[in-house]
Backbone bond lengths (Angstrom), bond angles and torsions (degrees), N, CA, C in turn:
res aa  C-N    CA-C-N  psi(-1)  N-CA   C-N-CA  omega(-1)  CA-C   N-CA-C  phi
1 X - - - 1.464 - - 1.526 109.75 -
2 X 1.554 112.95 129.17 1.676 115.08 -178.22 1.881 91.85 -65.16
3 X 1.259 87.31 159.37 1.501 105.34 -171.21 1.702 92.17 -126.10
4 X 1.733 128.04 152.80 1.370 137.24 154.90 1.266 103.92 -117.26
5 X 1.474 105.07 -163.50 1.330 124.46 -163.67 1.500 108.96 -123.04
6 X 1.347 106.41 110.57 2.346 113.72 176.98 1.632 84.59 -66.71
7 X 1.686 92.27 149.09 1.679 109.44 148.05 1.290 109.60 -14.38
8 X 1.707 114.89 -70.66 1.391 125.45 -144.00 1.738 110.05 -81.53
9 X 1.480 114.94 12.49 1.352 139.39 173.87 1.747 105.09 68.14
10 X 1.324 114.37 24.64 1.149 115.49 162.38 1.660 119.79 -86.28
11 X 1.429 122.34 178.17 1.899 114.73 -165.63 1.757 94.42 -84.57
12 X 1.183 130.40 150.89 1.122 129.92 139.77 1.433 127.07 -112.85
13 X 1.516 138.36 152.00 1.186 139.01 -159.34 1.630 98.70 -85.14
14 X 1.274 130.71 126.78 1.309 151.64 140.98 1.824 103.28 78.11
15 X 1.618 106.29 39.90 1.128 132.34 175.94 1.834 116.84 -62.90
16 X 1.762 96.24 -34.42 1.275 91.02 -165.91 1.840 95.07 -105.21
17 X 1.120 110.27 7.02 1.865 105.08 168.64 1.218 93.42 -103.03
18 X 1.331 156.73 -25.43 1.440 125.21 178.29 1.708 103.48 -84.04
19 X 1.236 129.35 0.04 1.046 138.81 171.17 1.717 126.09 -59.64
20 X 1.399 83.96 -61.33 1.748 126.94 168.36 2.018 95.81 -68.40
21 X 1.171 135.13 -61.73 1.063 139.41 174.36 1.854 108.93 -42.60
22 X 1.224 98.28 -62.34 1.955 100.91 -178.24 1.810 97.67 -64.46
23 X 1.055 117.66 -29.93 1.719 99.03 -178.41 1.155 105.69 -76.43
24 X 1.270 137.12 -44.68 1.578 134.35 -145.03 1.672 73.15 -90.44
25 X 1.379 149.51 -34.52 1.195 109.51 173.31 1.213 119.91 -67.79
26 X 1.137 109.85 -46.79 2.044 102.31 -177.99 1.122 105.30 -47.94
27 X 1.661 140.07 -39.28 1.375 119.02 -168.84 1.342 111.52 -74.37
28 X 1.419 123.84 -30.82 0.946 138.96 177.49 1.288 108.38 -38.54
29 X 1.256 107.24 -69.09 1.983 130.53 178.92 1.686 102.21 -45.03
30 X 1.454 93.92 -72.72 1.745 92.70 166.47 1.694 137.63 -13.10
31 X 1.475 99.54 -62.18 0.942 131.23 -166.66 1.885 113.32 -70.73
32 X 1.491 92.66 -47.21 1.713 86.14 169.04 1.345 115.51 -88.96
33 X 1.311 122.12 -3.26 1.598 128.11 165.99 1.577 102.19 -61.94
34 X 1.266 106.05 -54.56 1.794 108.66 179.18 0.787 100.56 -45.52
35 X 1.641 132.28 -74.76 1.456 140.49 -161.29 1.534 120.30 -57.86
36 X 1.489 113.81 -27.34 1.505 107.52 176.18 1.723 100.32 -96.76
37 X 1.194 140.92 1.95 1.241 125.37 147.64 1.438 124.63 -80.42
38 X 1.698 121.90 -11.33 1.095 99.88 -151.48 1.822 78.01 -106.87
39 X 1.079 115.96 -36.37 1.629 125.66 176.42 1.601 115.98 -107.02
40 X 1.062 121.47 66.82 1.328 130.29 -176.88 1.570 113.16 -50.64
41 X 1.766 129.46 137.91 1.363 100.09 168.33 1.827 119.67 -81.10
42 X 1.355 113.87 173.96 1.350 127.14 162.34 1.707 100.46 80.58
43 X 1.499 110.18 15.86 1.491 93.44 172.45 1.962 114.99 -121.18
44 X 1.774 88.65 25.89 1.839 97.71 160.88 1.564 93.88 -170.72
45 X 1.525 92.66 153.33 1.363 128.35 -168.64 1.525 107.85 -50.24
46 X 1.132 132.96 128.14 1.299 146.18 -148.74 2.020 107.17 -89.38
47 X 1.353 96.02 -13.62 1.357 105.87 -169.16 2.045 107.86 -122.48
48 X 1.515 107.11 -33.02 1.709 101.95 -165.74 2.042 92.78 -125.32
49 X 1.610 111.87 5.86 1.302 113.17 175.69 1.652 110.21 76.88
50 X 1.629 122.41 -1.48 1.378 118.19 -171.58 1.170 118.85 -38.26
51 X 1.153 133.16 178.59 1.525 122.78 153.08 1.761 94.10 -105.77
52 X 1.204 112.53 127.21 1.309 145.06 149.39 2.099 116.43 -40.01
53 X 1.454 93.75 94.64 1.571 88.08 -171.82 1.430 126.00 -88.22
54 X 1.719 105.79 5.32 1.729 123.65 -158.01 1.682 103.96 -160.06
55 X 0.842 120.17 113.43 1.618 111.76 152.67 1.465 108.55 -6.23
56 X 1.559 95.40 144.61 2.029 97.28 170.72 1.678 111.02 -165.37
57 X 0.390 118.17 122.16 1.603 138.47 177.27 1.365 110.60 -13.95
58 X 1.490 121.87 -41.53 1.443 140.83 152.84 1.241 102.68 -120.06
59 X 1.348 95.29 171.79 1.338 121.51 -173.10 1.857 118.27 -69.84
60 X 1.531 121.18 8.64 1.298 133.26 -158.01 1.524 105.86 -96.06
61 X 1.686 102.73 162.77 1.230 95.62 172.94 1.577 112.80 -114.77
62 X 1.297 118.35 145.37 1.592 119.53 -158.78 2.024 99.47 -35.26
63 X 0.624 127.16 -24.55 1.453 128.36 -162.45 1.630 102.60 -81.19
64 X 1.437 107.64 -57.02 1.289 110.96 162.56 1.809 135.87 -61.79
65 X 1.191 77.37 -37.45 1.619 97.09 157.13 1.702 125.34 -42.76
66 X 1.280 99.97 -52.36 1.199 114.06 179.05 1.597 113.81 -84.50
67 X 0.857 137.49 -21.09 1.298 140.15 166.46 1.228 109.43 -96.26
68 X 0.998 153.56 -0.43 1.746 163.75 151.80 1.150 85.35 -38.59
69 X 1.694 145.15 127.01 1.601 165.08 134.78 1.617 101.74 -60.61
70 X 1.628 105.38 72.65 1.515 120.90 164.06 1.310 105.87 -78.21
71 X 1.324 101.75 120.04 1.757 110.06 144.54 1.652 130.50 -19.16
72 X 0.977 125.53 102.27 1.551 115.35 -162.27 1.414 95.57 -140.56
73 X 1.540 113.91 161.94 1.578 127.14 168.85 1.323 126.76 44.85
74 X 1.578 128.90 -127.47 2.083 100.67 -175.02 1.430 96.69 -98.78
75 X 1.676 106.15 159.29 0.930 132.26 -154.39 1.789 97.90 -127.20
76 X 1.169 107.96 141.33 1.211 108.99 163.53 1.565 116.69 -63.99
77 X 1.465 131.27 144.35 1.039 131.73 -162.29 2.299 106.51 -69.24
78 X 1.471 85.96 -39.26 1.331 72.48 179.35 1.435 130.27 -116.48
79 X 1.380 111.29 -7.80 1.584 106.31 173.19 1.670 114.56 -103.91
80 X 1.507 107.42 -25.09 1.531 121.68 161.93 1.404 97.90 115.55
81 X 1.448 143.36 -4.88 1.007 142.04 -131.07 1.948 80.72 -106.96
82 X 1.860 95.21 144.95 1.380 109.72 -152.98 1.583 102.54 -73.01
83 X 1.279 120.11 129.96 1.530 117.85 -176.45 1.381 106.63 -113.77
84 X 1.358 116.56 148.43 1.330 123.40 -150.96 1.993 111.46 -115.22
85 X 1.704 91.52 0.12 1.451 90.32 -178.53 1.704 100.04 -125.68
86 X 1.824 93.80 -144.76 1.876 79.08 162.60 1.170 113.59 -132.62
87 X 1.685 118.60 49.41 1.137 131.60 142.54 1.668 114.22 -42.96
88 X 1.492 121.02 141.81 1.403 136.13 162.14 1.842 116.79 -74.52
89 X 0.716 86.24 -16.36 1.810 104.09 -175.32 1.381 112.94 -137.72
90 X 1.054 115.85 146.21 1.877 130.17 149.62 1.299 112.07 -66.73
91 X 1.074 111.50 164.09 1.588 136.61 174.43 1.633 111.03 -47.26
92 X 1.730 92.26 -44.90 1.530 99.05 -172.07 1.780 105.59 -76.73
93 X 1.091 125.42 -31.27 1.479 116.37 -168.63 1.288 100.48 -112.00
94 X 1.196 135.78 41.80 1.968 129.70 -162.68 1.851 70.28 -110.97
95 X 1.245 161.74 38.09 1.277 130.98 -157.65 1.840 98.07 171.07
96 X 1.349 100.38 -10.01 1.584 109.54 178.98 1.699 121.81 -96.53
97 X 1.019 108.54 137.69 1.689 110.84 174.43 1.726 118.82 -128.66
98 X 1.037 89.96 102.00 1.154 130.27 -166.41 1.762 124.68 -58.76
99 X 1.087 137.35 142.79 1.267 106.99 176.94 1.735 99.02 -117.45
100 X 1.376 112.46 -25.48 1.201 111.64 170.34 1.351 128.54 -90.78
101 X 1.943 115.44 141.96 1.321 101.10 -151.87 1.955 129.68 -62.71
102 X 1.640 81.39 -13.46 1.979 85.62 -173.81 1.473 101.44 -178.05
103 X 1.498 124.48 132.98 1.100 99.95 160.51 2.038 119.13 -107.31
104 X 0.990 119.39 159.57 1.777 125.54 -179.95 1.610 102.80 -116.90
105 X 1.389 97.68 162.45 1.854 104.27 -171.03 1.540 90.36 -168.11
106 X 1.461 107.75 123.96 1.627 114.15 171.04 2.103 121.81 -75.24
107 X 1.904 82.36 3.83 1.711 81.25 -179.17 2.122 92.21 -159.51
108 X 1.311 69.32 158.19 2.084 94.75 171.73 1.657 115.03 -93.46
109 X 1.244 102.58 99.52 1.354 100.80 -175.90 1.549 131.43 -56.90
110 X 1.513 97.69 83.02 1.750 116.85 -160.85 1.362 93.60 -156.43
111 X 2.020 99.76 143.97 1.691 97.44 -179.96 1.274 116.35 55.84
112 X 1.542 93.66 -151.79 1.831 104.55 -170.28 1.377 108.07 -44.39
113 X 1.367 133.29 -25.38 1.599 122.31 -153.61 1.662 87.19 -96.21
114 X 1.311 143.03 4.10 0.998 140.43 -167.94 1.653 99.03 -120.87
115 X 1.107 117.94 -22.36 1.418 123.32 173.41 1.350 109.42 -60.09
116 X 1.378 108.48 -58.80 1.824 155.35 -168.22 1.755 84.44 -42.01
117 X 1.259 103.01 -82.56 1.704 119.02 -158.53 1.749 79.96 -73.38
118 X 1.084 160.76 -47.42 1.247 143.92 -178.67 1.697 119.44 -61.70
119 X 1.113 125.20 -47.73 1.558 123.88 143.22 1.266 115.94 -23.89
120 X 1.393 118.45 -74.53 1.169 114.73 -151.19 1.619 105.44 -76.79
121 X 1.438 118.25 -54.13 1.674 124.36 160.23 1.812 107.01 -20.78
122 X 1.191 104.33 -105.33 1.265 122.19 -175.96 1.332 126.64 -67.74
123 X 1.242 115.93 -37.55 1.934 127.34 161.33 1.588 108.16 -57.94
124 X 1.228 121.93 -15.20 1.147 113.97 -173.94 1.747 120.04 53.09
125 X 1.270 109.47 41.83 1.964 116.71 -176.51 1.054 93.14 -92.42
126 X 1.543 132.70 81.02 1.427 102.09 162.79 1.718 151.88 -24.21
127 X 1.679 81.61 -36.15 1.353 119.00 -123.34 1.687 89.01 -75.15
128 X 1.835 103.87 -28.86 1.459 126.87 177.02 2.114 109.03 -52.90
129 X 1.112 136.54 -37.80 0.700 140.03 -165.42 1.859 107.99 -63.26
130 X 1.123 133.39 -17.04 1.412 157.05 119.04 1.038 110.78 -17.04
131 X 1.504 116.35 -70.33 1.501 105.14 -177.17 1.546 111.61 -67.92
132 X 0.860 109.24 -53.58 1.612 125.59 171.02 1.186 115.17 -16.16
133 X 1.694 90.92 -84.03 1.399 93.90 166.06 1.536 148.34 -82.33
134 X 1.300 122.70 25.82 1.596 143.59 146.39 1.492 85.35 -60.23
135 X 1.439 104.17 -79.81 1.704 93.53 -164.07 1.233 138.52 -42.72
136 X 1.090 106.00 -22.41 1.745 116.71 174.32 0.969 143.05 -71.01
137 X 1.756 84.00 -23.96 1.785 113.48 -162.33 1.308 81.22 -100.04
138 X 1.513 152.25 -40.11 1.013 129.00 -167.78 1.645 107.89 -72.87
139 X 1.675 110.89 -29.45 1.429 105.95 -179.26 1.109 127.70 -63.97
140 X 1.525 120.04 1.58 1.487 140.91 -156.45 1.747 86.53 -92.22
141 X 1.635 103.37 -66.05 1.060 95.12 -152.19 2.069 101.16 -81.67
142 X 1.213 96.33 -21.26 2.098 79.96 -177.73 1.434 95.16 -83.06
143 X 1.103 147.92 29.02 1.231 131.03 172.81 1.947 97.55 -128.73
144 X 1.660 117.75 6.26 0.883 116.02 174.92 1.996 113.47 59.80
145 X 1.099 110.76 43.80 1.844 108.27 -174.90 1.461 96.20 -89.07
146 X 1.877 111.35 173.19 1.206 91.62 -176.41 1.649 87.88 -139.10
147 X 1.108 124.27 165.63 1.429 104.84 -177.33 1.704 88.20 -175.38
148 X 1.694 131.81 155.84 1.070 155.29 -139.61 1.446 113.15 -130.82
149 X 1.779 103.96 -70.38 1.298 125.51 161.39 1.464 104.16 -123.45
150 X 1.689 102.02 142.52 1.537 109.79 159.88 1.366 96.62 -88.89
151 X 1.989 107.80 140.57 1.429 121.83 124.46 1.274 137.28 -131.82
152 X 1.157 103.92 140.17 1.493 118.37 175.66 1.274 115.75 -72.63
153 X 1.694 95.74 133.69 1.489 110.96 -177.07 1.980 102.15 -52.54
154 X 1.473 115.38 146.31 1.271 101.16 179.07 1.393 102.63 -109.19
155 X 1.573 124.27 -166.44 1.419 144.09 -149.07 1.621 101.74 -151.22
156 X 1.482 129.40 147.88 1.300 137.77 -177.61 1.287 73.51 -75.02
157 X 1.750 95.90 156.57 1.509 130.86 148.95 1.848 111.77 -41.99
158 X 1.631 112.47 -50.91 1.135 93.24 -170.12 1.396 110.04 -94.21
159 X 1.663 141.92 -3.39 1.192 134.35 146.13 1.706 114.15 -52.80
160 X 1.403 137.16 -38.73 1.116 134.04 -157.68 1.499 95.44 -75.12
161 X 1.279 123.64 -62.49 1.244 143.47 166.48 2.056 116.78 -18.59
162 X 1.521 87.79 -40.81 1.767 95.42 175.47 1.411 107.26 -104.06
163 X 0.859 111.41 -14.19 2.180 104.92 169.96 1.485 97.85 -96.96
164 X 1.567 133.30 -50.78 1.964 121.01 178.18 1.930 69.69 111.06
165 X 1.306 152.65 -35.95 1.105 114.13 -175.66 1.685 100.29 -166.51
166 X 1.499 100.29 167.59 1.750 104.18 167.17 1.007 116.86 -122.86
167 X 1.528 80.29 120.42 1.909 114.98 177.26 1.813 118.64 -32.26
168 X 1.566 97.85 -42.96 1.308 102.21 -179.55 1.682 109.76 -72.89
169 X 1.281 110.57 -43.69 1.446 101.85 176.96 1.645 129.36 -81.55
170 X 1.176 112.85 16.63 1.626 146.15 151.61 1.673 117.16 -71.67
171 X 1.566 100.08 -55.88 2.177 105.86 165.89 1.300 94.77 -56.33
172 X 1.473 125.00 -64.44 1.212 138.32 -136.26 1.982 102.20 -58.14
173 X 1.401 90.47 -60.08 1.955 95.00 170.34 1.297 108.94 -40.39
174 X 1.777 112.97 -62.50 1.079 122.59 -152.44 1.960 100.04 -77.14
175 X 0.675 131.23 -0.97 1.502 113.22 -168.97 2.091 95.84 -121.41
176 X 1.544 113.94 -9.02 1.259 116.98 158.70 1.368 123.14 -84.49
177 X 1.479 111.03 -35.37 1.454 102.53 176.12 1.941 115.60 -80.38
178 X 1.258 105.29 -5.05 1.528 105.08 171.46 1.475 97.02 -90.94
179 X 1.504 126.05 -36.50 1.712 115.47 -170.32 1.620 107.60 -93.35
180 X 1.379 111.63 11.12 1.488 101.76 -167.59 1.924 123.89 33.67
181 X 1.235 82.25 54.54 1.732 101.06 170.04 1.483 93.18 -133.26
182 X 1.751 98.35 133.15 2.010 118.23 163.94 1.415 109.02 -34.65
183 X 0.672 157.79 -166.99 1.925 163.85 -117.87 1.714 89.65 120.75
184 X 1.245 100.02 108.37 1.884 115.11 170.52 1.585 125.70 -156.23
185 X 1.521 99.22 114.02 1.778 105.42 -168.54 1.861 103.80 -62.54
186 X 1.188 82.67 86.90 1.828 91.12 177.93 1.289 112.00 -98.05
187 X 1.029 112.43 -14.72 1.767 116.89 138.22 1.742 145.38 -91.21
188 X 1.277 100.30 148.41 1.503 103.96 -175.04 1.472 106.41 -134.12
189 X 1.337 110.96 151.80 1.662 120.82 -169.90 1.529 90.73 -122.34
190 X 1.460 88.80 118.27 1.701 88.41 172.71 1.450 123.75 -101.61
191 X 1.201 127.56 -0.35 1.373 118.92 -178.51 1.403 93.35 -152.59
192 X 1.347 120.23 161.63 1.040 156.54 -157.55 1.811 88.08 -98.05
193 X 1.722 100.92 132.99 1.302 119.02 -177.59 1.706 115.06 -124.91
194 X 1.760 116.06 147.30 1.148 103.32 -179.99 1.664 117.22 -68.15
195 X 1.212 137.32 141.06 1.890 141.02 168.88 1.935 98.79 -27.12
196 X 1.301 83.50 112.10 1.775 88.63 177.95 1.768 106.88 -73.91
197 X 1.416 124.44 20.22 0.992 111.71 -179.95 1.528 111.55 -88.16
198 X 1.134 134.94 162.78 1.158 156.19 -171.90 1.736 116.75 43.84
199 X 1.925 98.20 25.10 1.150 104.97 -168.41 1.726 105.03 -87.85
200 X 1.077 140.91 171.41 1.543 135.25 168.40 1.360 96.93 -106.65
201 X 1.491 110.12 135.14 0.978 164.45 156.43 2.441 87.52 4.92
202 X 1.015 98.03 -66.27 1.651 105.83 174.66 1.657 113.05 -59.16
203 X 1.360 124.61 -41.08 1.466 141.94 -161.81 1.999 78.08 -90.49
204 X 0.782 118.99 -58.25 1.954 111.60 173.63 1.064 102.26 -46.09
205 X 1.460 124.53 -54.77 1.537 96.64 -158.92 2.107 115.00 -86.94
206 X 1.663 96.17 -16.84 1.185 109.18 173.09 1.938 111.62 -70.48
207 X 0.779 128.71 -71.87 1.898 122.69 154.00 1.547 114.91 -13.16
208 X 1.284 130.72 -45.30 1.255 119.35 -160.66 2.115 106.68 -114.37
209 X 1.645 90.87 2.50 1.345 85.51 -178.81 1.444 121.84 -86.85
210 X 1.509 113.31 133.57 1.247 125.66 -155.25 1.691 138.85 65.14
211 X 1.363 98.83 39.01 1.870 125.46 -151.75 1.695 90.83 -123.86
212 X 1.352 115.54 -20.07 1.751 92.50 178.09 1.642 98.77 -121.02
213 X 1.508 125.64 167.79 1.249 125.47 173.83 1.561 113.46 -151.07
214 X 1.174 116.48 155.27 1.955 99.06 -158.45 1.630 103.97 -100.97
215 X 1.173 126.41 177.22 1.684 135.78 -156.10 1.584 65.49 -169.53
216 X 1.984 89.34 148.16 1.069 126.13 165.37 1.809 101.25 68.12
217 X 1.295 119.33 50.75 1.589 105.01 178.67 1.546 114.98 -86.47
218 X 1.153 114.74 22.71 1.379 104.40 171.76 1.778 108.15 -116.09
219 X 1.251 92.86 -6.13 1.745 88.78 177.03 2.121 90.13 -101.26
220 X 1.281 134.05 18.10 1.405 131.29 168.43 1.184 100.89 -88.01
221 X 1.702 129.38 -63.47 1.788 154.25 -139.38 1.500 89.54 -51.23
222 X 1.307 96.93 107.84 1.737 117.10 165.05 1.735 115.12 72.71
223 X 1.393 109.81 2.82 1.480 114.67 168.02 1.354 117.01 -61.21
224 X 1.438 116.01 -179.37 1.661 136.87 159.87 1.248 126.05 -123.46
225 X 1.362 110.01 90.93 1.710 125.80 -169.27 1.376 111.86 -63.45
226 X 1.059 131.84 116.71 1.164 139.36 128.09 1.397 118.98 -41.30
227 X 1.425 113.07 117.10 1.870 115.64 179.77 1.368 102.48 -100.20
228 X 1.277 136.15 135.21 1.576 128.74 -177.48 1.504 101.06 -121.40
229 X 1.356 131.94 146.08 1.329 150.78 173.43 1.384 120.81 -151.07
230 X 1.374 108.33 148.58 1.367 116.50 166.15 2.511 113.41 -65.12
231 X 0.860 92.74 -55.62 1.685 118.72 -177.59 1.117 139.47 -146.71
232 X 1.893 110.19 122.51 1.249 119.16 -139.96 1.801 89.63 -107.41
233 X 1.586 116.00 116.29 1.367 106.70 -168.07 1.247 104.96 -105.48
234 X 1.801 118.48 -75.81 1.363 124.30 176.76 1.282 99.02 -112.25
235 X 1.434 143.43 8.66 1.136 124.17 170.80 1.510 124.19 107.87
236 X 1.857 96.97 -28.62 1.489 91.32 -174.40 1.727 135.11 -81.85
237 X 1.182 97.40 1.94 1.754 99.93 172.49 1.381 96.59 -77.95
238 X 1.423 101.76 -43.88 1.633 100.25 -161.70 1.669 104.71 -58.37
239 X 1.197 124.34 -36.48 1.422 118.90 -170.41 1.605 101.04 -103.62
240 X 1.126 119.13 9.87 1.752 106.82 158.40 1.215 105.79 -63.98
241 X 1.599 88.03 -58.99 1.765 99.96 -153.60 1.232 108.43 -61.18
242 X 1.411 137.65 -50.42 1.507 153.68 104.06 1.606 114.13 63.41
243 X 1.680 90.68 -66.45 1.254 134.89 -168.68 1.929 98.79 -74.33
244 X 1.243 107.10 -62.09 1.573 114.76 172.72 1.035 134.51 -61.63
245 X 1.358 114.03 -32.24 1.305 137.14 158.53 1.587 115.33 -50.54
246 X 1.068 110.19 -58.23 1.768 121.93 174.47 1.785 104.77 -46.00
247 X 1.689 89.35 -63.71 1.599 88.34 -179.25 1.228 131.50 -44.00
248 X 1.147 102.08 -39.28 1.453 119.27 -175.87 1.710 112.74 -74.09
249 X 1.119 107.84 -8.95 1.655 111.31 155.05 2.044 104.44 120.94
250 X 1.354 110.26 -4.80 1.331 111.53 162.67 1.500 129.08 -22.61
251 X 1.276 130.83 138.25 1.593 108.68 -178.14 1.722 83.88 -110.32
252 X 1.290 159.90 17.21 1.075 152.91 109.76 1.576 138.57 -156.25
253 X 1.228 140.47 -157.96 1.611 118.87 -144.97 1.745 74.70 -157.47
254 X 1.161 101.96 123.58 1.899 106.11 166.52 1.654 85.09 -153.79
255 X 1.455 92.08 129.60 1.762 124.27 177.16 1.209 123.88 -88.83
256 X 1.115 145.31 124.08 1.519 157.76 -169.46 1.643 124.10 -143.82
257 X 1.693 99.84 90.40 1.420 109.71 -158.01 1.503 85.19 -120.38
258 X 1.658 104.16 159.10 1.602 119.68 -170.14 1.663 101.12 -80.03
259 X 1.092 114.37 -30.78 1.611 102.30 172.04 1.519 101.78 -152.64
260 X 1.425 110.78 174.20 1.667 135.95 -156.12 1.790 94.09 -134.89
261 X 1.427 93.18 122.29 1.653 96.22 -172.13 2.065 92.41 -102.53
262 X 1.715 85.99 142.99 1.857 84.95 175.75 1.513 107.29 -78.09
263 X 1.244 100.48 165.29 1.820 124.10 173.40 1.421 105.57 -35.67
264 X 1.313 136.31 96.66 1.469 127.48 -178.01 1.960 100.45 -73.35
265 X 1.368 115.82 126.05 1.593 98.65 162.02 1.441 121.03 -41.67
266 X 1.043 64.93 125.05 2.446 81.91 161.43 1.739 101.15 -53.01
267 X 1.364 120.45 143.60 1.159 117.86 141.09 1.564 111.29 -128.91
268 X 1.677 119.60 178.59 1.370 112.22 161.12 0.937 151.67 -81.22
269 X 1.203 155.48 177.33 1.519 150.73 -140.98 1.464 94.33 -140.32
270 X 1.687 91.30 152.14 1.599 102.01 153.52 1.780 124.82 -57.95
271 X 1.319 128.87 -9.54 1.101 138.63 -127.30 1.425 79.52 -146.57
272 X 1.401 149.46 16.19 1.244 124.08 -150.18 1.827 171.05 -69.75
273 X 2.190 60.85 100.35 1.448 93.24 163.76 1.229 132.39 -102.46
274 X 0.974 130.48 -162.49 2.402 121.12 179.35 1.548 80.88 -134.57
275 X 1.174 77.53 151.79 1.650 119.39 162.04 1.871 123.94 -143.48
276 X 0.938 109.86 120.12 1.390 107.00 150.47 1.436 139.57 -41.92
277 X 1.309 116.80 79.23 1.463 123.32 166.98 1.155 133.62 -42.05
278 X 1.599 133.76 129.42 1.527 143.25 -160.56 0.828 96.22 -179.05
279 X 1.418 111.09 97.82 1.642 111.91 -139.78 2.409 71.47 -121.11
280 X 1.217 116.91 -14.31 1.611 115.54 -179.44 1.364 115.42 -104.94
281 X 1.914 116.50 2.73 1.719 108.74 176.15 1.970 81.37 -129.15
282 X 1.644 66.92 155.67 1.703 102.64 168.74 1.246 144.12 -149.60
């Protein structure tokens, strides 16, 4: 055991690591003091680096703004994704049963909104989850959702471990501390799953079934969950977990993901069967 030095010049036990401990915090402190004077946030565009000449609602710059693939006009009843006739459903959910009541998304995962959730995923920007989540939180409330506790979809131990964090539980803070609703990992993923990409829509929901399990079921019993996600594809994480959530004593499951991916065409399989290709979410 390192030993320091008392006033009275006698040894004390682990004198010189809380020593070493109080500096590396001050520099620490220091250090993001530098950094938020020298790079302040909210004074450039979160997506093209602009500099920001006015206050703005997000962090964007009118240019980006305008090309941002917002959610607009009717919505499919259950994934939210923008429908163009006066169908109640899309293509993708006219045929789905659902356990959760709906999901909403303030963007179409296309372009910038695919940049956005790609930054922050794999770019590692935290910093994006802010923007994100403004947007979400506003979709909460113009889309009227209702929710008790947020949770965020979770991540294996050994995926979390190779990204440093989950994206979803980044919205999840950020879109509770703007709605003053709890944010709580009341889910857990216990095993490691194959990449739902290029899986069909059935092979998704078959991979992930029985892969999450809930913690904390006495703060669920008779609540209204908020489900949080980065990207809403075919639906099936959202209604695993959905699914566990209920069990676990939920009185219901409403989903709130940063964007809504369109109907990818089916193609065929070696095996032939089709699947829906998304060959850029996972």
């Amino acid at each position: 055991m390192k030993e320091g030095r008392r006033r009275d010049g006698r040894k004390s036990p682990d004198g010189g690591v809380a020593v070493r401990n109080r500096l590396a915090a001050l520099f620490s402190r220091a250090g993001k003091s530098i950094r938020d004077a020298v790079y302040p946030e909210n004074i450039t565009c979160d997506v093209c680096g602009a500099e920001l000449v006015a206050p703005t609602r997000y962090n964007l710059c009118a240019a980006c703004t305008e090309e941002m693939p917002f959610v607009s006009g009717r919505r499919c009843l259950n994934c939210g994704l923008p429908v163009n006739d006066e169908a109640d459903w899309c293509l993708r959910c006219m045929k789905t049963d659902s356990a959760y009541l709906l999901n909403r998304s303030p963007l179409v995962y296309a372009g910038k909104a695919r940049a956005l959730v790609y930054s922050l995923k794999f770019g590692g920007k935290k910093y994006i989850a802010k923007l994100l989540g403004a947007m979400m939180s506003d979709t909460f409330l113009t889309c009227g959702m209702e929710g008790e506790i947020i949770v965020p979809v979770p991540m294996t131990e050994k995926d979390l471990k190779k990204r440093g964090f989950n994206q979803s539980e980044l919205l999840a803070r950020e879109i509770g501390a703007r709605l003053g609703i709890a944010a709580l990992p009341a889910l857990v993923k216990t095993r490691d799953t194959a990449p739902q990409k290029e899986l069909s829509g059935r092979e998704r929901a078959n991979n992930l079934k029985g892969c999450f399990t809930a913690a904390f079921s006495e703060y669920l019993a008779g609540r209204k969950i908020l489900l949080v996600d980065d990207v809403f594809t075919t639906g099936a994480t959202a209604d695993e977990c959905a699914r566990t959530l209920l069990k676990a004593g939920a009185a219901s499951v409403s989903v709130l993901t940063a964007a809504v991916t369109k109907p990818a065409p089916a193609v065929e399989k070696g095996d032939g069967t089709t699947a829906e290709v998304c060959d850029d979410v996972i």
